[in-house]
FIRORO-143854 format. One record per atom (N, C-alpha, C): x, y, z; residue in one letter. Coordinates in steps of 0.05 Angstrom, whole numbers, plus 5000, padded with zeros to 4 digits. Layout:
residues N
XYZA;...
END
This chain:
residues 300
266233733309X;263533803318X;263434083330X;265334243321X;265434493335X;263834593328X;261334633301X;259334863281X;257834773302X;257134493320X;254734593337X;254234593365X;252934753367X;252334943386X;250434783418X;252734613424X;252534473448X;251434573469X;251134793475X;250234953503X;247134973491X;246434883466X;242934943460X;241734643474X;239434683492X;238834523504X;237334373480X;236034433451X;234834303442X;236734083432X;239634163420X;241634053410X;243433743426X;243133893460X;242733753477X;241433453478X;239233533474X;236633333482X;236733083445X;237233193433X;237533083399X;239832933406X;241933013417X;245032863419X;243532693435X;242832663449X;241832443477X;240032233466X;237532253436X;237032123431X;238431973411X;238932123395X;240931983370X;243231853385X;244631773400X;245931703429X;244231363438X;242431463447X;241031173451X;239331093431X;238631193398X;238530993391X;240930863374X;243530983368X;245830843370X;246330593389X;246330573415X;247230493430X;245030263438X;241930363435X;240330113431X;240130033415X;241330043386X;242229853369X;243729613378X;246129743388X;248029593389X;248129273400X;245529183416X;245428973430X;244528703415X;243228813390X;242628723368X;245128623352X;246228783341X;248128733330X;251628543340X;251928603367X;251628343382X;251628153378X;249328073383X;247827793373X;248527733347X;247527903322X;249327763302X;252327713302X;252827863318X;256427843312X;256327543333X;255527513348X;255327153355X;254126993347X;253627033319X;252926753306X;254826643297X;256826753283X;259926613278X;261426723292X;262426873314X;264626963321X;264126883350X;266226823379X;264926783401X;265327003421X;264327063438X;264327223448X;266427443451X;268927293452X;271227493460X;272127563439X;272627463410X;272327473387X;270127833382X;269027763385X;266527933382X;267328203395X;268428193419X;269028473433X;271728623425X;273228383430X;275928453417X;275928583382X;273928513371X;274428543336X;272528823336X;270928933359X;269229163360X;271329403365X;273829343387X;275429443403X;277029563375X;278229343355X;280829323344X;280129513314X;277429413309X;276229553283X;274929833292X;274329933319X;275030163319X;277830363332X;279330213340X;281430333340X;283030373316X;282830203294X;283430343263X;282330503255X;279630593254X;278830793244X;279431043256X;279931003282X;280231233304X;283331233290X;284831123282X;288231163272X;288931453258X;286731563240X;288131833238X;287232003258X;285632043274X;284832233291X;286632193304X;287031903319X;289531903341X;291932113336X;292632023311X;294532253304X;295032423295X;292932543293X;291832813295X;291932883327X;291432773337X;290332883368X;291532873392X;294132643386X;296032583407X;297732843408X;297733003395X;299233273406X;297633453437X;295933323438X;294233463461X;294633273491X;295932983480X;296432843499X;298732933520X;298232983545X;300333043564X;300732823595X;302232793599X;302732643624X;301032533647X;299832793653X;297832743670X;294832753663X;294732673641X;292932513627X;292732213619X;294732153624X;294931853613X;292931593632X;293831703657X;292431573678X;289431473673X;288031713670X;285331763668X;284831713641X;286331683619X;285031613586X;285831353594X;287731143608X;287130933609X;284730833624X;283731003649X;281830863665X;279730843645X;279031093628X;277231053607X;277330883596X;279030753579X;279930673556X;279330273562X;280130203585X;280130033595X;277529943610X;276430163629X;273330113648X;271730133637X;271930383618X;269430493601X;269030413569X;271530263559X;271030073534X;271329873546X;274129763546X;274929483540X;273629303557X;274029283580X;271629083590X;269129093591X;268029203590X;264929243580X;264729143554X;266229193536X;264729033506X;265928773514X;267328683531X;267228363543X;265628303549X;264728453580X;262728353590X;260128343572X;258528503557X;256528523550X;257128223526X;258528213516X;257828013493X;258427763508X;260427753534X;259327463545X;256727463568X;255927633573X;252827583580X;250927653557X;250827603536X;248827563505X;249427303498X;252327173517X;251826823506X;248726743513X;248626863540X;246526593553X;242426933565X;243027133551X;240827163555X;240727443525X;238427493531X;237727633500X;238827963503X;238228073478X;238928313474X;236428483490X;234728483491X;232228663495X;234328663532X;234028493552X;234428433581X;236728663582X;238728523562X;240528763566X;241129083559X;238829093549X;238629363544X;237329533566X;236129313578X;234129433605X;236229443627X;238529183637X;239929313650X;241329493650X;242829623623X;244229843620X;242829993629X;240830123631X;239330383642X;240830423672X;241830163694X;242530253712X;246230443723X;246430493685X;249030753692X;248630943703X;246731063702X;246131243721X;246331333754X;245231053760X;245631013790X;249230993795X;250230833778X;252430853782X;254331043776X;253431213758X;255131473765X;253331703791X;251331643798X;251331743819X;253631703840X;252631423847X;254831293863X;257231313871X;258631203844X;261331443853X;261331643847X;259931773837X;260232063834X;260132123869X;259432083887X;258332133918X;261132003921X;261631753932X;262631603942X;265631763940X;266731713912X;269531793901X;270732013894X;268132223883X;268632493865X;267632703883X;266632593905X;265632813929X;263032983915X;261132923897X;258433043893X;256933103920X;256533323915X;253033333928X;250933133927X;248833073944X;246132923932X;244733033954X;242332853943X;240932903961X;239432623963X;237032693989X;235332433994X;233132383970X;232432483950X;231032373926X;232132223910X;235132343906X;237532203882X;237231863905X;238531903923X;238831693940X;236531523935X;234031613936X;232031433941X;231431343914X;231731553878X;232631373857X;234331223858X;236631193873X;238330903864X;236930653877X;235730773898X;233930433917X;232330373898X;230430533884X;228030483874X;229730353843X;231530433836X;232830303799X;233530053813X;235930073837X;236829753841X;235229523845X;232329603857X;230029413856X;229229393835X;229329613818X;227829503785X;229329213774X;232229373772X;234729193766X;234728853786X;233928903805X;233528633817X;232028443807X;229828533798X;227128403787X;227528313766X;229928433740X;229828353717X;231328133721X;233228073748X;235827813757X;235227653762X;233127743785X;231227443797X;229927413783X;229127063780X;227227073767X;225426883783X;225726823805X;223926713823X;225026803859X;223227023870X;224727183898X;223627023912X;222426723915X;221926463934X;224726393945X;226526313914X;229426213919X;231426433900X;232026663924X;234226893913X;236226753908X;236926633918X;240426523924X;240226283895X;238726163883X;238625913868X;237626063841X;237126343845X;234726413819X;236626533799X;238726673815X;239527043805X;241526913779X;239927003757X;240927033717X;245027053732X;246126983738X;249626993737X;249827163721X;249127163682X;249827203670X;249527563667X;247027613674X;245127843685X;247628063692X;249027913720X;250728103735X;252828103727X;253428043692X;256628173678X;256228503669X;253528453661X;252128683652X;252028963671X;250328893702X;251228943717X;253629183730X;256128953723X;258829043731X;259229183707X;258729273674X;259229343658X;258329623666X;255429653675X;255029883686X;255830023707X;257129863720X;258530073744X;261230123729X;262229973710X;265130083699X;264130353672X;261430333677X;260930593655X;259830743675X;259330813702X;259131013721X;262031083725X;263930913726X;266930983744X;267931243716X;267331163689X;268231333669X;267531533663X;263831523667X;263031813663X;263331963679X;264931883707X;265532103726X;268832213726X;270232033717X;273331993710X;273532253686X;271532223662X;271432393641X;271632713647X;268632623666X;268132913672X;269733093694X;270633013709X;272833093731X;275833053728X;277332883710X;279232893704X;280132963675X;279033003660X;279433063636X;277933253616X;277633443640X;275633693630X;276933793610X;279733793611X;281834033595X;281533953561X;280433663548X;281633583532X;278433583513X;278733603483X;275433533468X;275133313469X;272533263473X;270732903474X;273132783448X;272432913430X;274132783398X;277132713412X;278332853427X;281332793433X;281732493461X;278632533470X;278732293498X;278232043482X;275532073466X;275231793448X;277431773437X;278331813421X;280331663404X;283031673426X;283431853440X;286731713447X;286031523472X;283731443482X;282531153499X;283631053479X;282331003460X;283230743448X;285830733435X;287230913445X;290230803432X;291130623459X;290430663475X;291130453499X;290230213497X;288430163477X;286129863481X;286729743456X;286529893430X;286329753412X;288629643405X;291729623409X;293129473413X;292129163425X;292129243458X;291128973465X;288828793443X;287728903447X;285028803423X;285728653398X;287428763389X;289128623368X;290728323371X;292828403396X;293928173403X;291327853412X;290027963429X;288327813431X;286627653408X;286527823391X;285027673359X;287627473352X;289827553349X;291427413342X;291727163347X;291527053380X;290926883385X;289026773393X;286526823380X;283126763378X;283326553345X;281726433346X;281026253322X;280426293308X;280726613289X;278726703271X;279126533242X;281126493236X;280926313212X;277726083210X;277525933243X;276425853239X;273525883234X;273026143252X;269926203250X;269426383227X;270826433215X;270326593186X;269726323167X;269926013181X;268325863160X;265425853167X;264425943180X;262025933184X;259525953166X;257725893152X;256426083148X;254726353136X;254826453163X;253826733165X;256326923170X;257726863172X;260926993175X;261627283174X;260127303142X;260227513132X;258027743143X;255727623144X;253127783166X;254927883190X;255627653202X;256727743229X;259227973232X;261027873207X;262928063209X;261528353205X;260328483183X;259528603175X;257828763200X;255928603217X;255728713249X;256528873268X;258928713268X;260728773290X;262629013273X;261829043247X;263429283231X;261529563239X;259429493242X;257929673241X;257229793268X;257929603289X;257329593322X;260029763319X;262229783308X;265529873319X;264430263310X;264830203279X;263530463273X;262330643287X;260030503294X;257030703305X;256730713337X;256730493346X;256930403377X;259430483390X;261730463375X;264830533391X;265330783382X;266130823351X;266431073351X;265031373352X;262931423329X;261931623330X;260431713355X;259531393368X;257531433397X;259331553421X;261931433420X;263631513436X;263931743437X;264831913414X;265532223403X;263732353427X;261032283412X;258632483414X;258332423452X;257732203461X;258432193486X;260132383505X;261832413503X;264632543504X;264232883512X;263332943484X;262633133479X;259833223499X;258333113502X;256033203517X;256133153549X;258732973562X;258733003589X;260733243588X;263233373566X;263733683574X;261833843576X;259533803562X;257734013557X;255233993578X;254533863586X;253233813611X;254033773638X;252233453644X;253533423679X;253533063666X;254933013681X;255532683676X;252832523682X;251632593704X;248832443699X;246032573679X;247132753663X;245132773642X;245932643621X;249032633624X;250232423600X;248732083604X;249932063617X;248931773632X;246531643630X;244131873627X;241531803625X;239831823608X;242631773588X;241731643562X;239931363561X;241531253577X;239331033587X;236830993593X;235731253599X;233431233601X;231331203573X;233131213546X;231831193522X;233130943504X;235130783507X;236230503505X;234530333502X;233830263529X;232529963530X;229929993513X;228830233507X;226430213488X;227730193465X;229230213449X;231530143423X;231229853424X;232829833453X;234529543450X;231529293449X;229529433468X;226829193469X;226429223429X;224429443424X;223929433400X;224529253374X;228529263378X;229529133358X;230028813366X;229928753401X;229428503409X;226628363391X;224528543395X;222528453379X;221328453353X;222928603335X;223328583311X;224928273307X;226328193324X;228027983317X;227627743336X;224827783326X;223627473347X;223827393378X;225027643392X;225327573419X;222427673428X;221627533462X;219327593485X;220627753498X;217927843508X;217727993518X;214628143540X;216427983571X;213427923589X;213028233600X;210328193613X;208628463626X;211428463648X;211028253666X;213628313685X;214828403673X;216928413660X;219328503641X;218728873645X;216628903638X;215529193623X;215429373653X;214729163673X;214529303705X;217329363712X;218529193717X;220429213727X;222729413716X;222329433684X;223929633676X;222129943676X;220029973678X;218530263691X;219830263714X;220430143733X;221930123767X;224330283760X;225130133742X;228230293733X;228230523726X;225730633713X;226030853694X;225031023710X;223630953735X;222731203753X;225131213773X;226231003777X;229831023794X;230931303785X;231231283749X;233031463744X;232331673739X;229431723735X;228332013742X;228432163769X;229331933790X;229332153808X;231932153822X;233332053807X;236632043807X;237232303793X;235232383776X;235932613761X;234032813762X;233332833784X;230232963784X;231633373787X;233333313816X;234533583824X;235033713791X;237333583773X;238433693759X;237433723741X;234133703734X;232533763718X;231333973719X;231033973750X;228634243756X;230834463759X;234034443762X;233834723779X;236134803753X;237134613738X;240034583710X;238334683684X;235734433684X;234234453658X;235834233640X;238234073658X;239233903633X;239633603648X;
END
């Protein structure tokens, strides 16, 4: 990706959509991949089928790997893939793709977060007051009755949740520890740390059996296309745009997702309530002003 010209803010802003609607694909595709395959099945075979394709880059690229790098391409590799495509496909057992597209929007806050907490950022009291105002969005899409908090809150909701704070811990890990290296050289040698595991794990998963399924072939074919598009190329380009920016312009990609992820929820027979539509505006004014400073004074 070196012919283009990353520092053009228009080039910028194009990576960021083509970005989320990759990535609000992906919640969709998902779902097919759990019509025959089960959950862990599903993450693990996203993990394993893009760490093959990533196989010649890896070695192409492992010459750039050095020691004190390893640390930080695993935290990636592990916070910012591998459990997250767990978590997200076992909270799509029990609620829909559109929900979860709306909670992913809250990466942002979480790379604020630690970005403050861990990486010593600056903020200020607006950023601050976007994460109160997204976590209440994010609350609203959990509860689903605030009479009884404690009896109401979606469980499943808060894997999703935790997926997003392990994609704040990375986009700050990326950008502060592994400035030295190209997005192309972080994606692929992450997953030389993961897609092993991923493998072993299929191994002892049932696939003989759920390849009788069916839709088998739909599903496989999914989750081929989720590894491809969602793991690899999204990863690359990812990568590439938190060197080239600031980690929460990367991050807030999310703010163009959940309109992907609803859309193709509703192309594919899922609801979708007025609540629903409030509560994720809550979110989406969270992360505007989580990002408000670095708009007005960056431009990115």
């Amino acid at each position: 990706m070196g012919y283009i010209s990353w520092h053009k803010k228009s080039v910028q802003y194009a990576m960021l959509f083509l970005l989320a609607f990759i990535w609000g694909s992906s919640f969709i595709l998902m779902k097919k991949g759990l019509q025959s395959f089960d959950n862990g099945q599903v993450a693990a075979m996203r993990i394993f089928f893009s760490f093959l394709i990533f196989t010649p880059i890896i070695y192409r690229e492992f010459k750039h790997l050095q020691r004190k790098h390893v640390k930080s391409l695993m935290i990636s590799g592990f916070i910012g893939i591998f459990f997250p495509a767990f978590l997200f496909t076992t909270a799509q057992t029990h609620i829909n793709s559109s929900l979860a597209g709306m909670l992913n929007s809250l990466t942002p806050f979480f790379a604020l977060l630690i970005g403050v907490v861990f990486y010593k950022y600056n903020t200020n009291w607006v950023s601050v007051s976007g994460v109160l105002v997204g976590l209440l969005g994010a609350l609203g899409l959990i509860v689903k009755d605030f009479a009884h908090v404690l009896t109401s809150i979606n469980a499943y909701a808060l894997y999703i949740v935790l997926a997003t704070l392990f994609y704040g811990i990375n986009t700050n890990e990326i950008k502060t520890k592994l400035f030295e290296l190209r997005g192309l050289s972080v994606a692929s040698l992450s997953f030389l740390f993961i897609g092993p595991f991923a493998g072993v794990y299929l191994l002892f998963s049932d696939i003989p059996q759920a390849l009788q399924h069916p839709h088998a072939i739909q599903s496989l074919g999914a989750v081929f296309i989720l590894a491809l598009f969602s793991s690899v190329v999204a990863t690359i380009i990812f990568n590439v745009l938190i060197k080239h920016t600031t980690a929460l312009f990367a991050a807030s990609v999310t703010y163009l997702i959940p309109a992907f992820a609803i859309v193709w929820g509703l192309i594919d027979g899922e609801s979708l309530t007025i609540l629903q539509i409030v509560w994720i505006s809550v979110i989406m004014l969270g992360v505007y002003l989580v990002n408000y400073k670095k708009v007005r004074t960056n431009g990115v």
